[in-house]
VOTINU-484542 format. One record per residue (C-alpha): residue number from 1; residue in one letter; x, y, z. Coordinates in nm, 3 decimals, padded with zeros to 5 digits. Example, Ala and Ser with C-alpha at 12.3 -4.5 7.8 and 13.67 -1.06 7.14 Angstrom:
2
(1; "a"; (01.230; -00.450; 00.780)) (2; "s"; (01.367; -00.106; 00.714)) 
//
This chain:
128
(1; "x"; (-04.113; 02.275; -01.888)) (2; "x"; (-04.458; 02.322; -01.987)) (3; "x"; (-04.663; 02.652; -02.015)) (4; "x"; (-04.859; 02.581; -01.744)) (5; "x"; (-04.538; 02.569; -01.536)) (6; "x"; (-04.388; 02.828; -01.751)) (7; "x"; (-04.687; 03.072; -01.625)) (8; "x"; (-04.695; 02.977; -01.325)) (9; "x"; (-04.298; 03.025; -01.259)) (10; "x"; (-04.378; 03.404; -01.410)) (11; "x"; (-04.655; 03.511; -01.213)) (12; "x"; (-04.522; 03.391; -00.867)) (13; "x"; (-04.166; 03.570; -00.964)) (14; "x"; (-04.403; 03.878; -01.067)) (15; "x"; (-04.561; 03.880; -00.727)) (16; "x"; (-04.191; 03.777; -00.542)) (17; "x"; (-04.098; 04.099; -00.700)) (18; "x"; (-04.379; 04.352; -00.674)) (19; "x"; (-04.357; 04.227; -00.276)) (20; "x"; (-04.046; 04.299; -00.229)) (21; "x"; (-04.048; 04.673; -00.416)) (22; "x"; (-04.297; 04.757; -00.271)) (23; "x"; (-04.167; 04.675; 00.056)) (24; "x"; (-03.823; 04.861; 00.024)) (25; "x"; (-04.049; 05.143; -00.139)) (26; "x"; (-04.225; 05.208; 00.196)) (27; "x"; (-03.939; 05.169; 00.394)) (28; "x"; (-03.716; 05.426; 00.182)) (29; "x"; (-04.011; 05.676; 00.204)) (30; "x"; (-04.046; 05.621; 00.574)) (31; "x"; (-03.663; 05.699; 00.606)) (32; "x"; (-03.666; 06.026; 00.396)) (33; "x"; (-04.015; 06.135; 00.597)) (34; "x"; (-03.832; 06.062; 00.927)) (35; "x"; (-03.512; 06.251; 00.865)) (36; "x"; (-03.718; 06.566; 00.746)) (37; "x"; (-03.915; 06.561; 01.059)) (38; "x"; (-03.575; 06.524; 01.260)) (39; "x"; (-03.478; 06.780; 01.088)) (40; "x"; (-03.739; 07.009; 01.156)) (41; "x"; (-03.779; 06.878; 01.543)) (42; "x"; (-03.421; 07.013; 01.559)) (43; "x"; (-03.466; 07.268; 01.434)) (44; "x"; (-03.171; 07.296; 01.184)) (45; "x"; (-03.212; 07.503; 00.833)) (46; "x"; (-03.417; 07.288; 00.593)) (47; "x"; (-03.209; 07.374; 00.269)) (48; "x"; (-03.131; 07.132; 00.060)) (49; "x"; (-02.822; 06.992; -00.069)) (50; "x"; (-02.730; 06.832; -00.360)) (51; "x"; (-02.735; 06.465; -00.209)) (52; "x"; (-03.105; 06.485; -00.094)) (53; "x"; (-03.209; 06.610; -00.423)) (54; "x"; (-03.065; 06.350; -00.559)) (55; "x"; (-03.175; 06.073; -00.283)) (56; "x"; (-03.542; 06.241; -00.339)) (57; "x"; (-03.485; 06.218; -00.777)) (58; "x"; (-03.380; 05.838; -00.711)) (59; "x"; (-03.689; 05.764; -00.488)) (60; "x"; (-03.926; 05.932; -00.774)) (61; "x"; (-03.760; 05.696; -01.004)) (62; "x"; (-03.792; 05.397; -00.754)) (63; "x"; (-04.173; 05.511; -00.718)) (64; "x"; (-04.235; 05.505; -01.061)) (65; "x"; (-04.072; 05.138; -01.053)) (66; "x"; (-04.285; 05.022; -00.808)) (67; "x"; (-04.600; 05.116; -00.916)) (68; "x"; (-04.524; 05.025; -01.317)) (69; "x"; (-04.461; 04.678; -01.161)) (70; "x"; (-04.817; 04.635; -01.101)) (71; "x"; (-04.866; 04.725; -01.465)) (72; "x"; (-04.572; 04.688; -01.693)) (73; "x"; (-04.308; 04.447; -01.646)) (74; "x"; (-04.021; 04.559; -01.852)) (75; "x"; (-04.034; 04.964; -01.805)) (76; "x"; (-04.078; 04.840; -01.428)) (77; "x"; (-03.741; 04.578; -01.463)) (78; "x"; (-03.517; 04.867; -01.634)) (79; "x"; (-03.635; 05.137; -01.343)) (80; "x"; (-03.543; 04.913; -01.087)) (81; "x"; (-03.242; 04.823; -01.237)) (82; "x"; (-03.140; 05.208; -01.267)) (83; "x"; (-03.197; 05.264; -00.927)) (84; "x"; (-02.994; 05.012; -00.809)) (85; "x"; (-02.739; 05.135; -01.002)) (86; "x"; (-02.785; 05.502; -00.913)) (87; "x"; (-02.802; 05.402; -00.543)) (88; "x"; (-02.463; 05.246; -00.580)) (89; "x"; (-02.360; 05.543; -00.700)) (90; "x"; (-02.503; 05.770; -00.470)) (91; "x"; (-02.378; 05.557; -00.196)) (92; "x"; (-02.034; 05.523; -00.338)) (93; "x"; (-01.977; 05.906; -00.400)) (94; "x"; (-02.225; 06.027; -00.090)) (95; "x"; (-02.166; 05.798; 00.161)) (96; "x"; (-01.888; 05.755; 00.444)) (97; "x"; (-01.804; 05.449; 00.528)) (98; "x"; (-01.920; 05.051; 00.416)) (99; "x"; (-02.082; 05.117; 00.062)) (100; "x"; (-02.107; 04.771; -00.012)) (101; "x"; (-02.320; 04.710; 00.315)) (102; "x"; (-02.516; 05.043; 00.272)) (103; "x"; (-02.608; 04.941; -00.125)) (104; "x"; (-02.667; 04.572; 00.006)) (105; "x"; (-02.950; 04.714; 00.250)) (106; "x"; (-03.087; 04.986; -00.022)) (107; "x"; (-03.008; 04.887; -00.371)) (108; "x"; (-02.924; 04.503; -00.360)) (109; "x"; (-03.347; 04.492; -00.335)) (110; "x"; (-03.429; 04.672; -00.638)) (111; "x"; (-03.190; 04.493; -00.822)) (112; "x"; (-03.301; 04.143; -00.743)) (113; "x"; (-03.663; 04.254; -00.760)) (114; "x"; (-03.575; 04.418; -01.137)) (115; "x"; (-03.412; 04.070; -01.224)) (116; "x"; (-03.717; 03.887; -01.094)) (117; "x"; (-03.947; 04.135; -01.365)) (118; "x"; (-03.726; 04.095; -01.666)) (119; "x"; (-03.738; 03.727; -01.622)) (120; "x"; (-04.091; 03.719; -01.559)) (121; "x"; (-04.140; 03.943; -01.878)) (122; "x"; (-03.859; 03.704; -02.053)) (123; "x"; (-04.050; 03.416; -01.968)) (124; "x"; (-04.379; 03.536; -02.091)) (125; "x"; (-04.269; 03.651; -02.423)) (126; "x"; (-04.083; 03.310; -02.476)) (127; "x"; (-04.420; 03.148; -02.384)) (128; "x"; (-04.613; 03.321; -02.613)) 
//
C-alpha cells in the first residue's frame, strides 16, 4: 500500500471514529440528563447511589475520550477502550437482565471506535 493510501486509510478511520464517539457521547449524556429530570418530575429523593456515581465517573472518562479524539489519538484509543471495559463491568455487576445486549448498545461503540484510533495512530507511526 502506498502512503498516500496509507494516509488516507488513517484519516477516514480517524473521522469513522470521532463520528461515532461522539455520537454515543451525546446520546449517553442525553440518557443520564433524562433520568435526572424523571427523577426530579417524580419527585423521588435525588441521593445518589453508588451505581450513578459510577455511571457519571465512566461518562467523565468517556468525555475525556471523545474530545482527546479530536486531538490525540492514542490517550483517546486507551480511554475508549477503558470505558468499554468499565461499562461491561458496570453492566455485568449493575445491571439485571441481558448484559451482553445492554454492553452491545453502550460499550460495543467505544470499543470499536477505540480500535478504529489505535489503528489510525498505528498506521501513522508505521508511515512515518
Amino acid at each position: 500500500m502506498s502512503a498516500k493510501n496509507v494516509h488516507r486509510a488513517a484519516r477516514v478511520m480517524r473521522w469513522v471514529a470521532r463520528i461515532i464517539v461522539t455520537l454515543i457521547t451525546v446520546f449517553g449524556a442525553i440518557m443520564l440528563i433524562g433520568e435526572s429530570i424523571s427523577e426530579l418530575i417524580s419527585g423521588r429523593s435525588m441521593t445518589p447511589s453508588t451505581e450513578g456515581v459510577l455511571l457519571g465517573i465512566i461518562g467523565l472518562v468517556a468525555l475525556a475520550g471523545c474530545i482527546l479524539s479530536w486531538l490525540r489519538d492514542f490517550p483517546a484509543g486507551i480511554l475508549l477502550v477503558v470505558t468499554s471495559a468499565a461499562l461491561g463491568a458496570h453492566i455485568g455487576f449493575c445491571a439485571g437482565r441481558n448484559h451482553f445486549l445492554a454492553w452491545a448498545m453502550l460499550g460495543l461503540p467505544y470499543l470499536v471506535a477505540g480500535v478504529l484510533i489505535l489503528s489510525a495512530w498505528r498506521l501513522s507511526i508505521n508511515n512515518q
